[in-house]
C-alpha positions, 0 to 999 in steps of 0.5 A: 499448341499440341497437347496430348487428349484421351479420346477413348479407352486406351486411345490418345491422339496429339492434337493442336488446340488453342494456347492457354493466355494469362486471365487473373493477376497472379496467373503465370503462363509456362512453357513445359519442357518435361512431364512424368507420366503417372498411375493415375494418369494411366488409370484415366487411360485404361479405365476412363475413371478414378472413383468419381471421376470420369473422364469425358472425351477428349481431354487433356492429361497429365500432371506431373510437370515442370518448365519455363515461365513466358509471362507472368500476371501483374500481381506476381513478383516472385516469379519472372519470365525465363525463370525454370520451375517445378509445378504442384499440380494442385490449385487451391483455395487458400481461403476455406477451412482446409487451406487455413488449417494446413490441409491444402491438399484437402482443399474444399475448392479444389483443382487438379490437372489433369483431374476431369472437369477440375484442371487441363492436363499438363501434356501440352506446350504451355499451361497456365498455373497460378504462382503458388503452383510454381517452384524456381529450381535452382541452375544445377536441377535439370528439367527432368529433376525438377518433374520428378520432384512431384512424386518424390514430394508424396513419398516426402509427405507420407514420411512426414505423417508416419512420424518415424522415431529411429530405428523403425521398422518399415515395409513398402508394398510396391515400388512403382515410382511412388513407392521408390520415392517412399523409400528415398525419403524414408532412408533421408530422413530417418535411420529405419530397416526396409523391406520392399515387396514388388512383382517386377524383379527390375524394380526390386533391383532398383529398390536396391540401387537405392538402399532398400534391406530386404526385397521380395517378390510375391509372385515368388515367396510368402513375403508375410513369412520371410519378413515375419522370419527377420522381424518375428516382433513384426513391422512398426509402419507398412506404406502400402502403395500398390492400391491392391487387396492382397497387399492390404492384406499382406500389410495388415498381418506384417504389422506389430500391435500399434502399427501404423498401415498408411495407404498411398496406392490408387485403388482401381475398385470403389471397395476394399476390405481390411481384416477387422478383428486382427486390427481390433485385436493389435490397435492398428492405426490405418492412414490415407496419405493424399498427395504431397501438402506442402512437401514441395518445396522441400522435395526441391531442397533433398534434391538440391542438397544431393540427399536424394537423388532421383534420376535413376528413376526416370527410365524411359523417354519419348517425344510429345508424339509418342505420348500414347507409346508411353502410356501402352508400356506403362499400363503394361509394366513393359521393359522393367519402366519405372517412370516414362519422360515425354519430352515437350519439344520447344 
């Protein structure tokens, strides 16, 4: 089969390599149509490294996936051949205290794909998942739909921990696809004001598309300022999904004593700082959001339902072969992309 490898920094190459086969009875073998490239697949791409892990070349990448079930192991009766699916890209334990206290995403045990040494990325004709990764879609959610229901099932769980009551004032540092699903989610569930901060003025205008009050670039105005004018008593939940000093920064002063700063973005750096005396001062609670925990299955639901609609984020699109040309433009910021499609040919 082909699968897409780093080969280097910044260097991705194509490749055949053997097709993955069933090995445990509750294996099920796709065949992936469809995967979204991500900020954390990007940052394997141009730094080689997430904190810890580091990518020893070649390997395979990508996560965000859905597809066609081909075959399925002798213990999986929920799942059949022909069967479309959206995937968690997250394999878990079940067994260790984590999973059993409903903190899957924090499994001690652990895989993820396209994570180094963990899981084979999902840029490739088939994979291999167990049947707890594997979510059937229904008939009207398309290929495309169903891969984006991986970030928008991030965006569904930072909602879910922020716990906002009604009426509450919410700002969004950086909208890059996370953030937009941030703000879908946001807006179904709850009756909130949002402001939205990025550098790219096409995703602001999106941002806009999809219901965002306010929106600023900071390349442009003081964002603190402007929205200090509008919301003098400041903001009651900051998801800051950048991964970026300043707008940790900026996430700390825009909240109101009691304010919650929930922390989505993927720091490039190892260290960050905070100031510590204004949140000492105000009781700010500070949040680390990881992944989606079990927000899968009702990302497909907002999705099915038509509360969320998430195809204007898919902005761009390229064959498996030009997987690397997809990976340049996103690193790049280029052509106002919010989210590159690579289309797994059949």
């Amino acid at each position: 089969m082909k699968a897409a490898f780093l080969t280097g920094l910044r260097q991705l190459e194509v490749r055949e390599t053997p097709a993955p086969r069933l090995k445990g009875p509750r294996d099920v073998l796709l065949r992936i149509g469809i995967v979204g490239v991500c900020g954390s697949d990007v940052h394997y791409y141009t730094t080689g490294r997430i904190g810890s892990l580091v990518v020893k070349y070649p390997d395979m990448t990508g996560h965000e996936c859905a597809g066609t079930v081909v075959a399925v192991g002798s213990e999986v009766s929920s799942l059949k051949p022909g069967q479309r699916v959206a995937v968690d890209p997250l394999i878990t334990c079940g067994q260790c205290d984590q999973c059993r206290a409903g903190r899957s995403h924090t499994c001690r045990n652990q895989a993820f794909l396209g994570c180094p040494g963990q899981a084979p990325g999902a840029l490739a004709e088939y994979l291999v998942m167990p049947a707890e990764s594997c979510y059937p879609i229904p008939d009207s959610m398309t290929l495309v739909q169903a891969t984006l229901v991986e970030p928008l099932s991030i965006g569904v769980y930072a909602q879910r921990v922020a716990n906002m009551p009604p009426g509450a004032k919410v700002a969004i540092l950086g909208v890059g696809p996370i953030g937009l699903c941030v703000l879908l989610a946001c807006r179904a569930a709850s009756d909130c004001t949002t402001y939205v901060t990025d550098l790219i003025e096409e995703r602001l205008a999106l941002a806009c598309q999809l219901g965002a009050h306010w929106t600023g670039n900071p390349a442009r105005q003081d964002i603190v300022a402007a929205i200090e004018q509008l919301e003098p008593l400041g903001m009651d939940f900051v998801f800051e999904c950048a991964g970026k000093q300043e707008t940790l920064d900026q996430g700390v002063e825009l909240l109101k004593p009691g304010g919650t700063l929930l922390i989505i973005g993927i720091p490039e750096v190892d260290r960050v700082s905070f100031l510590i005396h204004r949140m000492r001062r105000q009781e700010l609670r500070v949040l680390n959001v990881r992944r989606q925990n079990e927000c899968v299955a009702p990302a497909i639901d907002l999705l099915a339902s038509g509360k969320i609609n998430v195809d204007p984020l898919a902005t761009h699109h390229f064959p498996l072969a030009e997987t690397k040309t997809a990976f340049d433009l996103v690193a790049g910021y280029q052509d106002g992309v919010v989210k590159a499609i690579i289309h797994v040919p059949s």
